[in-house]
C-alpha positions in Angstrom: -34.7 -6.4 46.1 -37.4 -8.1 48.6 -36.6 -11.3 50.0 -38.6 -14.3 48.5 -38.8 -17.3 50.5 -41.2 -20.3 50.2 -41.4 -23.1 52.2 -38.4 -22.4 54.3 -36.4 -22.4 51.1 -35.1 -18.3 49.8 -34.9 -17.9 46.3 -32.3 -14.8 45.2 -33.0 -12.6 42.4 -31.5 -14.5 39.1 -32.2 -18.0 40.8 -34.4 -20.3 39.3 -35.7 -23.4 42.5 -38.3 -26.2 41.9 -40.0 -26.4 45.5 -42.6 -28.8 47.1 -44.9 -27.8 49.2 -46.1 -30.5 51.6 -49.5 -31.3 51.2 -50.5 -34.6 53.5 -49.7 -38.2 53.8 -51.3 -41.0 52.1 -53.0 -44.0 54.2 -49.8 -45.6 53.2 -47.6 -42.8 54.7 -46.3 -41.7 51.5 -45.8 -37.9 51.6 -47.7 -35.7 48.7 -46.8 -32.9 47.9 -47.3 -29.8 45.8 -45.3 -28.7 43.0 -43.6 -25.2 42.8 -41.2 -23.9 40.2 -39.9 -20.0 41.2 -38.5 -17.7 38.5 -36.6 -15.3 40.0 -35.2 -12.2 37.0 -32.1 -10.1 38.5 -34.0 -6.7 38.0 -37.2 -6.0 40.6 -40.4 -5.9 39.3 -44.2 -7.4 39.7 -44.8 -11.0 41.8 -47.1 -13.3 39.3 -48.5 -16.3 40.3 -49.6 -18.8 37.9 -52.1 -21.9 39.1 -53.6 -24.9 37.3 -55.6 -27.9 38.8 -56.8 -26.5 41.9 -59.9 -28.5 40.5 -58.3 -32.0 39.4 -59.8 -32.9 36.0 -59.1 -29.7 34.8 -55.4 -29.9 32.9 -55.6 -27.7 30.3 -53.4 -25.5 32.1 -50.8 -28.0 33.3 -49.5 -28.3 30.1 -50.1 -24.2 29.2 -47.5 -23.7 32.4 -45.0 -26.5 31.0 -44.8 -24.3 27.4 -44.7 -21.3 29.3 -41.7 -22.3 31.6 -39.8 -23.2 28.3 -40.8 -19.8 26.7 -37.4 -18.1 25.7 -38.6 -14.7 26.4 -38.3 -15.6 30.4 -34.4 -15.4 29.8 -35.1 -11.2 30.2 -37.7 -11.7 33.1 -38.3 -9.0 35.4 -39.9 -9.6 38.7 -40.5 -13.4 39.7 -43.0 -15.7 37.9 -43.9 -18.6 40.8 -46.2 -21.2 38.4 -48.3 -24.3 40.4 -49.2 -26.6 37.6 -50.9 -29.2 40.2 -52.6 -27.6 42.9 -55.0 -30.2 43.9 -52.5 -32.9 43.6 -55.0 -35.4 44.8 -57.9 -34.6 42.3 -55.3 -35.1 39.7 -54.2 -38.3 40.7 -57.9 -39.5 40.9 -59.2 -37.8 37.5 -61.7 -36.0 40.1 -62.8 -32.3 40.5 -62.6 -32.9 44.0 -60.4 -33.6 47.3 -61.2 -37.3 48.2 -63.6 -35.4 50.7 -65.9 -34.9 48.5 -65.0 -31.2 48.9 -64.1 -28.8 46.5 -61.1 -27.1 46.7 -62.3 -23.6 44.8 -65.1 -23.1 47.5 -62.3 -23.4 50.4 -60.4 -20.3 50.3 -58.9 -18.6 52.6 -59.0 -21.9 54.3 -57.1 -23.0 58.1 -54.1 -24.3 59.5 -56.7 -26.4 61.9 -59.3 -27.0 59.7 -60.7 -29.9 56.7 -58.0 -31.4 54.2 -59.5 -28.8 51.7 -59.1 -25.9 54.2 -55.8 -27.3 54.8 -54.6 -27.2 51.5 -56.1 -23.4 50.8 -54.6 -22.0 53.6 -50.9 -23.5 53.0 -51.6 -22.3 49.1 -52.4 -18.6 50.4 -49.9 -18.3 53.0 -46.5 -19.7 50.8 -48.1 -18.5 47.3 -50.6 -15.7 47.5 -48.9 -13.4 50.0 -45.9 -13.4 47.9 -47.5 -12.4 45.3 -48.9 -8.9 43.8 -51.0 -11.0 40.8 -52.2 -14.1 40.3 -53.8 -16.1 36.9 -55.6 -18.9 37.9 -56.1 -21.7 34.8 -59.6 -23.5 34.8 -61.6 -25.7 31.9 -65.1 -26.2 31.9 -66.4 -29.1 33.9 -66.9 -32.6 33.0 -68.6 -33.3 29.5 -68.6 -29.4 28.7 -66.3 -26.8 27.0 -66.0 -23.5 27.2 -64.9 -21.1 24.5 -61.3 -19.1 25.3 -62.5 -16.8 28.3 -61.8 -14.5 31.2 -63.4 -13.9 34.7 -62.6 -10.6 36.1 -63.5 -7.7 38.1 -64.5 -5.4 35.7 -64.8 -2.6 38.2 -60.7 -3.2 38.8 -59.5 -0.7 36.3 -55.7 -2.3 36.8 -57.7 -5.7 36.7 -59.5 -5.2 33.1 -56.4 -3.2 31.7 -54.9 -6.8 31.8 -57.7 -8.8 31.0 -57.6 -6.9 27.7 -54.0 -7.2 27.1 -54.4 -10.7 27.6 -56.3 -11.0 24.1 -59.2 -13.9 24.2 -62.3 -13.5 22.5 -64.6 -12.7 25.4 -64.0 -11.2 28.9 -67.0 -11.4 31.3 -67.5 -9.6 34.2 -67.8 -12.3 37.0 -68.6 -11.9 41.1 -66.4 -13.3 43.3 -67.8 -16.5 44.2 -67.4 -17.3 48.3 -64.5 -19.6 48.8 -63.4 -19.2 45.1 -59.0 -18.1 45.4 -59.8 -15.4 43.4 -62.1 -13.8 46.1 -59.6 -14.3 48.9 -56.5 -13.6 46.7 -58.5 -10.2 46.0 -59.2 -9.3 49.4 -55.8 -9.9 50.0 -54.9 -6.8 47.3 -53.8 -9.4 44.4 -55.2 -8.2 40.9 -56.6 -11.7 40.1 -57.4 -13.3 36.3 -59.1 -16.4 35.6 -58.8 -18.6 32.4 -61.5 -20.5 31.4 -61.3 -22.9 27.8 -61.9 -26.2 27.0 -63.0 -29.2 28.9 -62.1 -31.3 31.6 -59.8 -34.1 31.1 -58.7 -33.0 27.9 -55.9 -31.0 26.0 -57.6 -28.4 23.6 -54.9 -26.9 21.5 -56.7 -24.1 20.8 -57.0 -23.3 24.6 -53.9 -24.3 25.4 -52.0 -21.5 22.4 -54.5 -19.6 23.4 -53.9 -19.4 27.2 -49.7 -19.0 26.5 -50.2 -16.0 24.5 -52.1 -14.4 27.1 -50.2 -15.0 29.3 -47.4 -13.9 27.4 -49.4 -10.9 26.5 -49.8 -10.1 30.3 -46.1 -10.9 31.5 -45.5 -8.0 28.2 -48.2 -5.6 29.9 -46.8 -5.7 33.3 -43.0 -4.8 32.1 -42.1 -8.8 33.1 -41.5 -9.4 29.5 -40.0 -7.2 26.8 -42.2 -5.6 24.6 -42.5 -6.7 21.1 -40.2 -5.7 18.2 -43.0 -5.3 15.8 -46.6 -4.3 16.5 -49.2 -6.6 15.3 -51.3 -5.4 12.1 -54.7 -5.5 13.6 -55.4 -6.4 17.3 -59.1 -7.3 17.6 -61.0 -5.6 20.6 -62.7 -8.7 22.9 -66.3 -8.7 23.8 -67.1 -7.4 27.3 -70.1 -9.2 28.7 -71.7 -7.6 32.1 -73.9 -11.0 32.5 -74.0 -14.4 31.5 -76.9 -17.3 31.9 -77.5 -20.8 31.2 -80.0 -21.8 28.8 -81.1 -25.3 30.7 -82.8 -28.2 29.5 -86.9 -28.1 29.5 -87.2 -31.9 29.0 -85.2 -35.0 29.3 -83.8 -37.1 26.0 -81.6 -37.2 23.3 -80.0 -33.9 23.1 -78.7 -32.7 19.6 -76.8 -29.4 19.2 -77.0 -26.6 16.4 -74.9 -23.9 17.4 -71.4 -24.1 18.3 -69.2 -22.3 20.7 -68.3 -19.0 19.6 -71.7 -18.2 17.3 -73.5 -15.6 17.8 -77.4 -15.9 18.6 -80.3 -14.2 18.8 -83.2 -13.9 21.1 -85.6 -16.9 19.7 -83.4 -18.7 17.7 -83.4 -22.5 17.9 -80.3 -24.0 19.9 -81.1 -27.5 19.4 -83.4 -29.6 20.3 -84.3 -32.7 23.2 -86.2 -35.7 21.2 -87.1 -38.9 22.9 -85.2 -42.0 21.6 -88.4 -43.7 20.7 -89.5 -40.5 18.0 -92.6 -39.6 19.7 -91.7 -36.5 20.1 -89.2 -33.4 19.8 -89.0 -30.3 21.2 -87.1 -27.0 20.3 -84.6 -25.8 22.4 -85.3 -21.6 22.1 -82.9 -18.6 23.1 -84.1 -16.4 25.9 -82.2 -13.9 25.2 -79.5 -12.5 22.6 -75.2 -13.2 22.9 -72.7 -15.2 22.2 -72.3 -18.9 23.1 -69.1 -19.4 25.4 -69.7 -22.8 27.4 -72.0 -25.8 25.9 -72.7 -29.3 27.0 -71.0 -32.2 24.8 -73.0 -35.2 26.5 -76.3 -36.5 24.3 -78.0 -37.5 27.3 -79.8 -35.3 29.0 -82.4 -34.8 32.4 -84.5 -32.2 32.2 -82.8 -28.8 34.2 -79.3 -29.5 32.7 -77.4 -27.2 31.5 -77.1 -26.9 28.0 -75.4 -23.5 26.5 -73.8 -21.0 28.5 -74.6 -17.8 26.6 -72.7 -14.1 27.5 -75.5 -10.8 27.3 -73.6 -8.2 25.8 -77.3 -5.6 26.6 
């Protein structure tokens, strides 16, 4: 088997190490660092990274990677599963998206040994994590005061790529470009077959997401030959949508924002989302569908300018 080693420290095949990266110091000199658990099985097989918090209010999958590292099936792993839960340690300690920079982290990638703290930390997460890797799941939530539906950004046009995505079993699978910066651009570039979990919302633990994003991963570890394969075959598996395009349907005034479709639903071109009235009743206006799909991210927040985002809404035509 190929020799592992991470941070100085080599992990055997059958080991199991909990590693930590250094990140930086604190003004107060305290070192921080990053958290790394490596699952090494005794038999050969596929490198999978798994990565939460690389933006810091998003911790949905913190606590998907804690079940998952408890999962019984891992006892039989093939291959080595290296999971992150806390990537930007720093966001997460300050409830913030973002490095205390101002930067964010997921527009950073590849990064530099030379360059800003957010450079920094990209470039120490794709040299000791993503070139050991062969695939990589990266966990996300929607931002602040939105949620998104149980989702997955991938490069449709990767036949090994979607062949996962649809083992992986969520509702809806868009087709996303790789965004400058993002880790799954330079992870790609780099040869790693790269999926991205997006559910729920920031600063919260959604159940729902949270089974949801286990079982895929599950479902993927299965795929790949990490995991044994079931002993009985599920009754009915249901296909997921596959969406070429998404758009936001933003705000046309500012007000009180009131919602009538929920995540999930299905919508048609014209229908009425909602609608923006002022708080005084003087007026209320309609908030209309440009266009037919299925509602996968929507705003939770009342108070709205005019231009904000409202529904996120997947074009399946």
């Amino acid at each position: 088997m190929s020799e592992l080693s991470i941070g100085g420290v080599k992990v055997l095949p059958g080991e199991r190490a909990t590693l930590n990266l250094p990140v930086a110091l604190l003004h107060t000199q305290t070192p921080l660092d990053m958290p790394v658990k490596v699952w090494r099985g005794k038999k050969d097989g596929p490198r999978l990274f798994i990565c939460a918090a690389i933006h810091g209010d998003e911790i949905n999958g913190v606590e998907i990677i804690r079940r998952l590292l408890q999962h019984r099936a891992l006892k039989n792993l093939h291959g080595t599963l290296i999971t992150i839960p806390i990537v930007n340690v720093y966001g997460v300690i300050h409830h913030s998206r973002y490095l205390p920079d101002r930067r964010d982290l997921n527009r950073s990638f590849p990064g530099s040994e030379r360059g800003s703290l957010a450079g920094r930390l990209a470039n120490l997460f794709m040299t000791e994590i993503v070139d050991n890797c062969t695939h990589g799941i990266d966990l996300h939530t929607a931002a602040i005061h939105r949620s998104n539906l149980p989702q997955l950004r991938v490069n449709l046009d990767d036949p090994a790529t979607e062949q996962l995505a649809r083992a992986f079993g969520v509702p809806v699978i868009l087709n996303s470009s790789l965004r400058d910066g993002s880790l799954r651009q330079a992870a790609t570039e780099k040869g790693v077959h790269m999926l991205l979990y997006e559910s729920g919302e920031a600063l919260r633990f959604d159940e729902l997401s949270i089974r949801a994003g286990l079982k895929g991963i599950v479902n993927v570890m299965r795929a790949m030959g990490m995991l044994p394969k079931r002993k009985y075959t599920p009754k009915k598996i249901m296909e997921p949508l596959v969406a070429r395009s998404s758009a936001w349907v933003r705000a046309p005034e500012s007000g009180i924002f009131r919602a009538y479709k929920a995540l999930g639903q299905s919508i048609q071109k014209k229908d009425v989302l909602g609608v923006i009235a002022s708080p005084f009743g003087d007026y209320e206006e309609e908030i209309i569908a440009p266009t037919s799909g299925i509602i996968i991210g929507r705003s939770n927040l009342p108070l709205i300018n005019e231009g904000d985002a409202l529904f996120h809404v997947a074009r399946f035509r």
